[in-house]
N, C-alpha and C positions, 0 to 999 in steps of 0.2 A: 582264536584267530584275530589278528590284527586289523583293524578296522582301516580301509582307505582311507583319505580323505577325500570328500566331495568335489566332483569336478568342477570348474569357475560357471554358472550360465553363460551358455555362449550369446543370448543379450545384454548380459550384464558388462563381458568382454567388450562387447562393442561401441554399448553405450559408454563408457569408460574412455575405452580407446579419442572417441571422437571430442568427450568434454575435457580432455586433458590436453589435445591438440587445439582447441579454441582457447583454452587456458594461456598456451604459448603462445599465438597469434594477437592473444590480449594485453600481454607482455610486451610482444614487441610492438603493436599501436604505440604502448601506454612510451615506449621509449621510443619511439620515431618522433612522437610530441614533444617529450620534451627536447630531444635532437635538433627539432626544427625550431621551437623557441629559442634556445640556446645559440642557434646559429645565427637568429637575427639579432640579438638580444649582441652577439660579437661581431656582424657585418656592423650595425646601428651604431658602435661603439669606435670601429674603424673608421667607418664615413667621419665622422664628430670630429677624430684624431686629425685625418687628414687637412680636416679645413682651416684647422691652426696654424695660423700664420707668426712664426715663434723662431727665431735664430739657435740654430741647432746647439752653440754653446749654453743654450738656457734651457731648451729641451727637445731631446733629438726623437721628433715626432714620427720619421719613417721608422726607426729602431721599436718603437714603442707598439706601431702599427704593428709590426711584423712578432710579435711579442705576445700582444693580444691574441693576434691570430694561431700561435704557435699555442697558447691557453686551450683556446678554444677546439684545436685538433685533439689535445692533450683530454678533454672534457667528452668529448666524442668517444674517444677509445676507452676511457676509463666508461662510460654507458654501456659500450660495447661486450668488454668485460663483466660488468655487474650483470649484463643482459646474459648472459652466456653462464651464469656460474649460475645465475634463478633461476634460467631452466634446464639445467642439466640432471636436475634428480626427475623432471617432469617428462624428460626424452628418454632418461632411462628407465622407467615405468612403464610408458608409451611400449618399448620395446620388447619388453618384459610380458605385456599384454598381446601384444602380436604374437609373441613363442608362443604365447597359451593357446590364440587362433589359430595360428599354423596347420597343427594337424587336424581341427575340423575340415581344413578345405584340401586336405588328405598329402600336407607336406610334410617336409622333413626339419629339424634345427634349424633357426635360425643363425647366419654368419652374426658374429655382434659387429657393436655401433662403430661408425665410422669415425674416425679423430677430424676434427676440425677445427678450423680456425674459429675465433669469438665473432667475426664477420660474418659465419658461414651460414649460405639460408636452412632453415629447420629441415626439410625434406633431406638433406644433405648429411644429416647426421645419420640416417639409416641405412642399412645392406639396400643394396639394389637387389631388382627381383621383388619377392610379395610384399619385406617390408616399406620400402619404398615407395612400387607402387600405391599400396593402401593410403599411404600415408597424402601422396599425392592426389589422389582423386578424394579424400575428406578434404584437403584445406584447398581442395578446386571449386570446393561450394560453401566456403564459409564468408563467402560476401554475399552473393546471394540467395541462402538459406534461413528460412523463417519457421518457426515453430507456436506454438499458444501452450500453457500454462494450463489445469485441468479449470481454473477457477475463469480465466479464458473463455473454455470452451464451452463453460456453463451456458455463459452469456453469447453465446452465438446460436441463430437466429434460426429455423427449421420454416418450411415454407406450407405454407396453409393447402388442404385438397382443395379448398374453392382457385385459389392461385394457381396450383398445378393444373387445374383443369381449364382453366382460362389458356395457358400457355400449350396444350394439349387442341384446343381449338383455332391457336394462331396457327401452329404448326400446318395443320388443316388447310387453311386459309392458302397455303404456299406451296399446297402439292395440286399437282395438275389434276385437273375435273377427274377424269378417269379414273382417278386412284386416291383421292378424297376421302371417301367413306371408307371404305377398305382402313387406308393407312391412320386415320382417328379410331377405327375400330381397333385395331393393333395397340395403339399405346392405350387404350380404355379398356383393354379387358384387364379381367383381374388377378391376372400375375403379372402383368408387367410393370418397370417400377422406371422404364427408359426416363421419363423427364422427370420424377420424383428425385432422382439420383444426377443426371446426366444433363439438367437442361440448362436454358442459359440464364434464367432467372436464379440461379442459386449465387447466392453471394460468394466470392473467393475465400472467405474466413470459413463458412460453412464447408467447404469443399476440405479444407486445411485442418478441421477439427475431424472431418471423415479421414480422410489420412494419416494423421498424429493419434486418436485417440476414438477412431471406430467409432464414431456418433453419427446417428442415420441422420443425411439431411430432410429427408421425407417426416421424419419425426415418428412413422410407424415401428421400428423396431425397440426395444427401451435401452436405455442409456442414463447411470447415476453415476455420480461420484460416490462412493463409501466412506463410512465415517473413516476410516483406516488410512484414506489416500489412494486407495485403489480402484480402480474404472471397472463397474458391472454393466457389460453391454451383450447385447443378441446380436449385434450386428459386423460381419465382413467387410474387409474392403482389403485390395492387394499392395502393394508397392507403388500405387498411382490413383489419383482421385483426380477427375475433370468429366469435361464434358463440350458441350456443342455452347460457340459462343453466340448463336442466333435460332431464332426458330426457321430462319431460311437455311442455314446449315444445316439441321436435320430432315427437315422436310424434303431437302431434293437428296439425304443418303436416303433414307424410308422410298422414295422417285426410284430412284435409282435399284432399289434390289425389287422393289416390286415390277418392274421393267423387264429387270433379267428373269422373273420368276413367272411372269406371263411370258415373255418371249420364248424361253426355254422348255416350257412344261404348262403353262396355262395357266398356273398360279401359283401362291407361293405353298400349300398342303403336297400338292402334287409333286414340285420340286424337291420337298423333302424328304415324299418317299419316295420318289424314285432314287434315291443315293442312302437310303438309312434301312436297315435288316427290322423285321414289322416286331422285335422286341425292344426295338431302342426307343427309350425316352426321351434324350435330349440329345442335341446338338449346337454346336459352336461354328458360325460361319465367317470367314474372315472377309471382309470385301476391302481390296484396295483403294486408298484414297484416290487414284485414277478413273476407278471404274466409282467412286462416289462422288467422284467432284468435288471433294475438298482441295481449298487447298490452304498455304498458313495462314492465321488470323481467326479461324473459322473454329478451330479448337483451341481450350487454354485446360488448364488444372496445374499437378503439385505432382512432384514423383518423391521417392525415398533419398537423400543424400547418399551418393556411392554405392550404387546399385546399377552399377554397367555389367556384370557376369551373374551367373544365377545362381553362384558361392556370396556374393555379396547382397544380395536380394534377401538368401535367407540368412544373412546374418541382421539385415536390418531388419527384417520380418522378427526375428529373435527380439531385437534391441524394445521393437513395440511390444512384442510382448511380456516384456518384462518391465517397459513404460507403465503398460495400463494395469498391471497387477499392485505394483506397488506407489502406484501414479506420478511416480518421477524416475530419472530423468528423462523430458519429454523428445523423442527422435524429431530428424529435422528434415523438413520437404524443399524444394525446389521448384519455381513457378517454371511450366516451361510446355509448349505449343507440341503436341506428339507427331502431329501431319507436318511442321516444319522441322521439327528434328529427328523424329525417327528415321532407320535405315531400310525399313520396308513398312513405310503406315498405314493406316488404313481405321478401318472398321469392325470390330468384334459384335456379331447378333448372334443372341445366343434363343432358343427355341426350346418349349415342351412342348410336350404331345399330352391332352388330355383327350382319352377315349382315343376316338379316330381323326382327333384335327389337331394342329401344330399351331403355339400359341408364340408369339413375342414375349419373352421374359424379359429384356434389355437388348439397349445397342448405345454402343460408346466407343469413340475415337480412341484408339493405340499406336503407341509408334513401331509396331513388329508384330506380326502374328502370334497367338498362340499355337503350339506344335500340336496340340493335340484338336483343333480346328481345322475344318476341310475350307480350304480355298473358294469363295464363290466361283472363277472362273473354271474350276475343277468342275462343276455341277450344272454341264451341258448336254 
């Protein structure tokens, strides 16, 4: 029997896909520069010409102007050109890479590459439709997309339990008398890891090495680099890493659902089981940034680069895990506020039940509900 050959990893696709489009985009920088020196370098050269005060029989100074200038357009196009012929086997690769992804995300052949002029912007040389798009929403984020290096991440910082627990007591500090002890008891018991993870003390690198390369910022889960290059971690994290950019931020969402969960039901055990079947273990509660009082500024973190449909989520889900196996090349996040950009934000609190009472596992800003979370307003 004829042996297949191995399908491509569909992180490895994508990883690919996006370091060969920054490839181009590096290309064209590297020739916009010299574009633009050149242009001065023939304006600078004009001016100079002009100011010659010289009898045309001796040297006819407009003609020469106009000459220079005619060089310099001539210098442009010939960039243009060289620009166009260096990334042509880099577009055709690109594309090449996409047919591969195509039928993951359960499509058909790709039309090929579009003809363009040596002018033409990059995204323009693909079919319209998936290649296209794809193509579009990666170099939508290669200005402001940052990543770390696993050697990076080493050096990034995890935050002490004497520290967490100090931020665990400000939080405190900012929830109304009523619901004080309660809501410090909730992030002190012992599964929950809300401000280990989530608080505002966690520096933005730390947040960015939990997203790129699964390093617990709490420091409890383990996390090495391998002699090999490849990242041995215990720890999760989804397509998004942030959190609450204040202890007054949290303190009045934690306000706010223990509100609805006395108001509704008397407290928050009660509210649980009244909406959960007496075998279930966990739940996921979504609460609106409306009904939390967020609003933007209040939340900050990182998402996945090109991850707006939940075909590109796990393709970039893919790309990291093929990042931290073989520890390069590393995916790229995006700083970005989920209660300012999201199209329905809010708040994900997620709950166990040990024995007969319902514990806080986590609560962290999202910009969109999880589908498989019950609405707080639903749990009246």
């Amino acid at each position: 029997m004829t042996q297949q050959p191995a399908q491509p990893h569909r992180g490895s696709l994508r990883a690919a896909i996006e370091g060969l489009l920054r490839t181009c985009v590096d290309l064209e920088r590297q020739a916009e520069g010299v574009s633009t020196d050149t242009g001065k370098r023939v304006r600078g050269l004009a001016e100079t010409l002009i100011a010659v005060q010289l009898p045309r029989a001796v040297l006819d100074v407009p003609a020469l102007v106009q000459e220079v200038g005619g060089l310099g357009r001539q210098l442009d196009a010939d960039l243009n050109g060289r620009l166009a012929e260096a990334r042509r086997p880099l577009v055709t690769e690109i594309h090449t890479l996409l047919a591969l992804l195509a039928p993951v995300h359960g499509l058909a052949a790709l039309p090929p590459l579009v003809p363009v002029g040596p002018g033409a912007a990059l995204a323009d040389h693909f079919p319209t439709g998936f290649a296209r798009e794809y193509v579009d929403d990666l170099l939508g984020t290669v200005d402001t997309s940052v990543t770390l290096t696993t050697q990076s991440a080493v050096g990034v910082p995890v935050e002490s339990e004497r520290a967490t627990d100090a931020v665990k007591l400000l939080v405190g500090q900012h929830l109304p008398e009523n619901f004080r002890d309660e809501g410090v008891r909730m992030l002190r018991n012992g599964l929950c890891h809300t401000v280990e993870r989530h608080g505002h003390h966690i520096a933005p690198e730390t947040q960015l090495a939990r997203l790129v390369w699964r390093k617990d910022p709490s420091g409890h889960q383990a996390w090495q680099v391998l002699p090999g290059g490849g990242i041995a971690t215990s720890h999760g994290c989804g397509p998004a890493a942030g959190g609450f950019t204040s202890a007054e931020a949290l303190a009045k969402t934690l306000a706010a659902f223990l509100r609805w969960a006395h108001d509704h039901a008397g407290g928050v055990n009660e509210l649980i089981k009244n909406h959960t079947s007496k075998n279930a273990k966990r739940i996921g509660i979504h609460m609106s940034a409306t009904l939390a009082g967020l609003t933007p500024g209040e939340t900050d973190g990182f998402r996945g680069t090109a991850t707006g449909s939940a075909e590109k989520v796990d393709d970039w889900l893919a790309a990291r895990r093929y990042a931290v196996a073989h520890g390069k090349p590393p995916v790229y996040g995006v700083p970005y506020d989920p209660i300012a950009e999201g199209e329905d934000p809010g708040v994900t609190l997620a709950f166990k039940r040990v024995g007969h009472q319902w514990h806080l596992v986590t609560c962290y800003p999202v910009d969109e509900p999880d589908p498989r979370n019950k609405r707080l307003e639903d749990l009246a």
